[in-house]
KEDOKE-44809 format. One record per residue (C-alpha): residue number from 1; residue in one letter; chain; x, y negated, z negated. Coordinates in Angstrom, 1 decimal. Example, Ala and Ser with C-alpha at 12.3 -4.5 7.8 and 13.67 -1.06 7.14 Angstrom:
2
+-------+------+-------+--------+--------+--------+
! romar ! zafi ! lovex !     xx !     yy !     zz !
+-------+------+-------+--------+--------+--------+
!     1 !    A !     A !   12.3 !    4.5 !   -7.8 !
!     2 !    S !     A !   13.7 !    1.1 !   -7.1 !
+-------+------+-------+--------+--------+--------+
END
This chain:
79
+-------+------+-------+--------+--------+--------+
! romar ! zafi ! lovex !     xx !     yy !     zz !
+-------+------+-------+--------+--------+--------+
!     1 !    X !     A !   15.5 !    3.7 !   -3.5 !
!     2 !    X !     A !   13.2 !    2.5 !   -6.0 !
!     3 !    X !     A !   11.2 !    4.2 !   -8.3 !
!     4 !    X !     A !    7.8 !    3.7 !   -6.6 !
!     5 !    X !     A !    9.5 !    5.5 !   -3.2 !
!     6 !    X !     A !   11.3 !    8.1 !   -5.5 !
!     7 !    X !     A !    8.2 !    8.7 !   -7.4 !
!     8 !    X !     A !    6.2 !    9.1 !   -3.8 !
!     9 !    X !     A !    8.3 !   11.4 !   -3.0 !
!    10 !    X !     A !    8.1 !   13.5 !   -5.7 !
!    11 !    X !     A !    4.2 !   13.4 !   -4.9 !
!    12 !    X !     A !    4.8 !   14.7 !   -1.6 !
!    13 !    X !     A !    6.4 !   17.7 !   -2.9 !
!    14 !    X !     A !    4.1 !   18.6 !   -5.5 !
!    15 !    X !     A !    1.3 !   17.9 !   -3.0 !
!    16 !    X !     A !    3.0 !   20.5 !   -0.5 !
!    17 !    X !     A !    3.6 !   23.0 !   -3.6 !
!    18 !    X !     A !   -0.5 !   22.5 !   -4.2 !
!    19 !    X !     A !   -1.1 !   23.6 !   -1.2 !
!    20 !    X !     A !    0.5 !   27.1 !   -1.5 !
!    21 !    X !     A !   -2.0 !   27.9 !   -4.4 !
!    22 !    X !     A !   -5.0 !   29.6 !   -3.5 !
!    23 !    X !     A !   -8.2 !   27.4 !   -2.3 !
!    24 !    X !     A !  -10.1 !   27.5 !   -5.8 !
!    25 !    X !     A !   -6.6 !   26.6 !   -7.8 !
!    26 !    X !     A !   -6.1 !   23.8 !   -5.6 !
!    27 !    X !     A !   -8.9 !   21.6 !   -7.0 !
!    28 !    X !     A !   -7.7 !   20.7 !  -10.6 !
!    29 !    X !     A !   -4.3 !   19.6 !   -9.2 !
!    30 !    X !     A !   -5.2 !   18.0 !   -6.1 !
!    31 !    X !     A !   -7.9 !   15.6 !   -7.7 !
!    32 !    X !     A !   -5.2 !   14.6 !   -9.8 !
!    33 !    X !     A !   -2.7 !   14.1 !   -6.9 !
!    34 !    X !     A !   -5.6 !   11.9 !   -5.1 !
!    35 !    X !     A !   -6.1 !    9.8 !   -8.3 !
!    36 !    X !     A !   -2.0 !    9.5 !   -8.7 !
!    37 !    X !     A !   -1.4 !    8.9 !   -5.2 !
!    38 !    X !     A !   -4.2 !    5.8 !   -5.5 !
!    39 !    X !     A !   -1.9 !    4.0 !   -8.2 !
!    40 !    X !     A !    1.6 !    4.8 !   -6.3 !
!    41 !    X !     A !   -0.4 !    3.2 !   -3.2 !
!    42 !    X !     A !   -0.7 !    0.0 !   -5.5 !
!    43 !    X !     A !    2.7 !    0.2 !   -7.1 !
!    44 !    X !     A !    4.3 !    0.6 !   -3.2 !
!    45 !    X !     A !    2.3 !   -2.6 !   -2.1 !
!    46 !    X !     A !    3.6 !   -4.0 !   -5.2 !
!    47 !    X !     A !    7.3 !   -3.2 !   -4.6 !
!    48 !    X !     A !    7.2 !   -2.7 !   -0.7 !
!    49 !    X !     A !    4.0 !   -5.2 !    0.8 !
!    50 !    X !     A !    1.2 !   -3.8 !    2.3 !
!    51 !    X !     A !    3.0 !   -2.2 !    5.0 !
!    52 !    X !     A !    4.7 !    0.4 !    3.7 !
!    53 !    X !     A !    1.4 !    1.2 !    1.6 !
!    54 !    X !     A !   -0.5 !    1.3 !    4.4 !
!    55 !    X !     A !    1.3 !    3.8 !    5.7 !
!    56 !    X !     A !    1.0 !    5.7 !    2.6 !
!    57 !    X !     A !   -2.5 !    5.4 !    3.2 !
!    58 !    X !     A !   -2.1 !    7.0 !    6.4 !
!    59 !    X !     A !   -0.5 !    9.4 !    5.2 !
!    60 !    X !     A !   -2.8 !   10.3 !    2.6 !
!    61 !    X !     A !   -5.6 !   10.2 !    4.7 !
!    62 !    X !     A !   -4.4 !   13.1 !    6.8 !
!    63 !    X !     A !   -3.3 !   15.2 !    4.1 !
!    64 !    X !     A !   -6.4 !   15.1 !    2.2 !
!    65 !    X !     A !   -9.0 !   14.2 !    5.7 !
!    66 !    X !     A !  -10.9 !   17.8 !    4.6 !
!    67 !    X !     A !  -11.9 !   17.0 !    1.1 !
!    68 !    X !     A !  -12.3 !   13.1 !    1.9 !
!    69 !    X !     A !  -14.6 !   14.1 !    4.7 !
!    70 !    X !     A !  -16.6 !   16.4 !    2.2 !
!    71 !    X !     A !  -16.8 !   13.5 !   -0.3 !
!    72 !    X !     A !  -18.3 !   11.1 !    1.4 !
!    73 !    X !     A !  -20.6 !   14.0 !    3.0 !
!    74 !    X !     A !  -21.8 !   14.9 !   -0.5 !
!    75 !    X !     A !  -21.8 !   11.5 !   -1.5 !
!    76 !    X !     A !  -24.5 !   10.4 !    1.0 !
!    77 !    X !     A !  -26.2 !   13.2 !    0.5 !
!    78 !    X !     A !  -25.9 !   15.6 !    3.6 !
!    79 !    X !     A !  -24.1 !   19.2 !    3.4 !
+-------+------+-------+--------+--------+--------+
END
């Protein structure tokens, strides 16, 4: 397995592990899974082709679909 894979995985479980904190002590670590999970994305499609990362992307999407969703909410200006 390469290191990109290994190192997703390793993301997955510290993504799952986030989510057993309480809601207020999940933002610190989760914006910095979302910004960590953008460059193992790149490093995937890199190592793997777009395939894979897409998937990843998938992946990521419906793990984190809550706080996208209220992102692009507050982004546009709308509660």
């Amino acid at each position: 397995m390469t290191t990109s894979l290994t190192l997703a995985c390793v993301w997955v479980v510290l993504a799952a592990l986030t989510a057993f904190l309480p809601f207020r002590a999940q933002i610190i670590p989760g914006l910095a899974l979302l910004i960590a999970a953008a460059v193992l994305l790149v490093w995937i499609a890199l190592d793997h082709g777009w395939a894979p990362a897409l998937l990843g992307l998938l992946a990521l999407v419906s793990m984190f679909r809550r706080p996208l969703v209220h992102l692009l909410r507050r982004g546009r200006g709308s509660r």
